[in-house]
C-alpha distance (Angstrom), angle and dihedral (degrees) to the residues before:
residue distance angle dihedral
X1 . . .
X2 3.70 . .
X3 3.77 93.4 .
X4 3.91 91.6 53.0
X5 3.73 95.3 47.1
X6 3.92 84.6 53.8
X7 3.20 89.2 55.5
X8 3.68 105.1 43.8
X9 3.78 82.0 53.4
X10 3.76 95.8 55.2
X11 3.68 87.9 51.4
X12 3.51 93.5 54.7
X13 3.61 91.9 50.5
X14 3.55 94.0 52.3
X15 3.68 97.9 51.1
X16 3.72 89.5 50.3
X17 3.33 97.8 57.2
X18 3.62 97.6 40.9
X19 3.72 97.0 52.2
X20 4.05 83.0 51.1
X21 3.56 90.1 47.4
X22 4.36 84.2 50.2
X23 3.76 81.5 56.9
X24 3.38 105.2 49.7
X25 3.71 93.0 48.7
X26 4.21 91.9 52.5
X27 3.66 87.2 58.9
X28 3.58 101.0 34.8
X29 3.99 90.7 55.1
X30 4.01 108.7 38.8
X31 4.03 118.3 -159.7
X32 3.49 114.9 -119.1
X33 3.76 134.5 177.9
X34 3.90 135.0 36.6
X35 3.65 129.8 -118.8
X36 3.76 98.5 -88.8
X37 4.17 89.2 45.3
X38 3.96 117.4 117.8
X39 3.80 76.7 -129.0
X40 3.56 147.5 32.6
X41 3.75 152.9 179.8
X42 4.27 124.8 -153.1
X43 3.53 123.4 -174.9
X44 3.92 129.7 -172.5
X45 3.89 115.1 -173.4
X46 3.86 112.5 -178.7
X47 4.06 85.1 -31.3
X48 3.56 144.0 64.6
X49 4.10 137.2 -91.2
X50 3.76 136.7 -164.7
X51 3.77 114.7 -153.2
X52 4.08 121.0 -174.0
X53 3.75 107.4 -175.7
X54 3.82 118.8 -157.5
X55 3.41 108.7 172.2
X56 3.63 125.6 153.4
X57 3.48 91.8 -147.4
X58 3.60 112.5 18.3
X59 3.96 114.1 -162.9
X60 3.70 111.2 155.3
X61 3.70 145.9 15.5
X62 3.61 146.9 171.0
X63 4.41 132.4 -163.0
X64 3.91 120.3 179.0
X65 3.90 113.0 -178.8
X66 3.49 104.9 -175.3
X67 4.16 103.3 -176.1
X68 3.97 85.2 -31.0
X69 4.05 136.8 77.7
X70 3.52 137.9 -99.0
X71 4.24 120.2 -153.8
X72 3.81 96.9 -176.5
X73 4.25 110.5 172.3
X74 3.52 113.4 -165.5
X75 3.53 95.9 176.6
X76 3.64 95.1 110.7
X77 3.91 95.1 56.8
X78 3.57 139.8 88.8
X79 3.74 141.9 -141.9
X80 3.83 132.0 -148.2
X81 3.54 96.9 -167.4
X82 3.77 116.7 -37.6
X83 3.72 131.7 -15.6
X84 4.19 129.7 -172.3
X85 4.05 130.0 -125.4
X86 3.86 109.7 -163.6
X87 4.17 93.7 -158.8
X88 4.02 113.7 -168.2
X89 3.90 114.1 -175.8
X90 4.38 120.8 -179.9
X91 3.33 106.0 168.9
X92 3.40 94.3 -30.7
X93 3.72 139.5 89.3
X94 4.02 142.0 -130.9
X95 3.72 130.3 -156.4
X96 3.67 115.5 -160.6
X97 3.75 130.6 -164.4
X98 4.01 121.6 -165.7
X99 3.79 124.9 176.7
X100 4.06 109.0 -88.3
X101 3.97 92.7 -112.4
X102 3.73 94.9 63.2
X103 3.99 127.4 101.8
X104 3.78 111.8 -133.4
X105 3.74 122.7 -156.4
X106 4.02 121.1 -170.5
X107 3.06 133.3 -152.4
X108 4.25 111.7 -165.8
X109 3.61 126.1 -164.4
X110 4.24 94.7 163.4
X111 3.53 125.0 173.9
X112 4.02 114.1 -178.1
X113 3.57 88.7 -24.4
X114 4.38 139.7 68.5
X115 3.31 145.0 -130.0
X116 3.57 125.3 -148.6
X117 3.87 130.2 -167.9
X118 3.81 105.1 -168.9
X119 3.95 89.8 175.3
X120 3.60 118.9 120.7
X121 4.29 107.5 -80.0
X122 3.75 87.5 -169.4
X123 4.12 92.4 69.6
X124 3.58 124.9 137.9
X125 3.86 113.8 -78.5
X126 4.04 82.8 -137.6
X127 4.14 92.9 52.3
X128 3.93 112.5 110.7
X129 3.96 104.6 -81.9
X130 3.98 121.5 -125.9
X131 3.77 117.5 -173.7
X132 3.60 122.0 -166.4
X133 3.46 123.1 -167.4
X134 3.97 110.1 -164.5
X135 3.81 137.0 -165.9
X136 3.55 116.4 -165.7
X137 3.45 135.7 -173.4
X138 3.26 128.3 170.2
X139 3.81 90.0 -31.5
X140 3.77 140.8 71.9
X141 3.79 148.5 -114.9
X142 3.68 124.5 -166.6
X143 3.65 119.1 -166.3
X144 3.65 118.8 -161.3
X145 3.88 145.3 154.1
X146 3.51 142.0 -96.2
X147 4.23 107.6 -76.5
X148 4.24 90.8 6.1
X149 3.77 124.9 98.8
């Protein structure tokens, strides 16, 4: 009895202070940006978030899933030349869908977790350019085009 009281009590203790820790990090990293902005920001706190970007040019974005998960279609979307995707991931995931004629370049800094970028790596060096730079930990990102999964 005493062993399940103990642990009843360290779960309680650990949802507190992750559903404090899911508030500090909404108001520690504010959203910015609508669909049709040049640039955005998307946050998911102990939930999840849809994002549709259609931006005629897109330049920058940013996703944080802290214990939560990120849909962000960028299908809709267009590139001049090149364009950056800051992608942060704790215990969370993001799934990210670009249009099948862009190049994608990662950048991986993983920690117990991956990042996959199932887009095609023989694209056009001329094909709008999309760099993501992710930071994983203990979560996952999965980068893939239009149609694929």
């Amino acid at each position: 009895m005493r062993l399940l009281k103990r642990l009843l009590i360290g779960w309680l203790v650990v949802a507190g202070l992750s559903t404090i820790a899911a508030m500090i990090v909404r108001r520690a990293i504010p959203e910015s940006g609508t669909e049709d902005d040049d640039g955005f920001s998307v946050v998911a706190a102990m939930d999840g978030r849809e994002f549709a970007s259609r931006a005629s040019p897109f330049r920058y974005g940013a996703v944080t899933a802290f214990m939560g998960g990120v849909e962000l279609d960028m299908r809709a979307a267009s590139i001049e030349e090149s364009a950056s995707l800051s992608v942060r991931a704790v215990m969370g995931g993001v799934d990210i869908v670009v249009p099948a004629q862009w190049r994608v370049e990662l950048i991986r800094d993983v920690v117990m977790g991956g990042v996959e970028n199932l887009t095609d790596p023989d694209a056009s060096d001329t094909a709008p350019l999309l760099v993501i730079d992710a930071h994983v930990v203990m979560g996952g990102v999965e980068i893939h085009a239009d149609g694929a999964t």
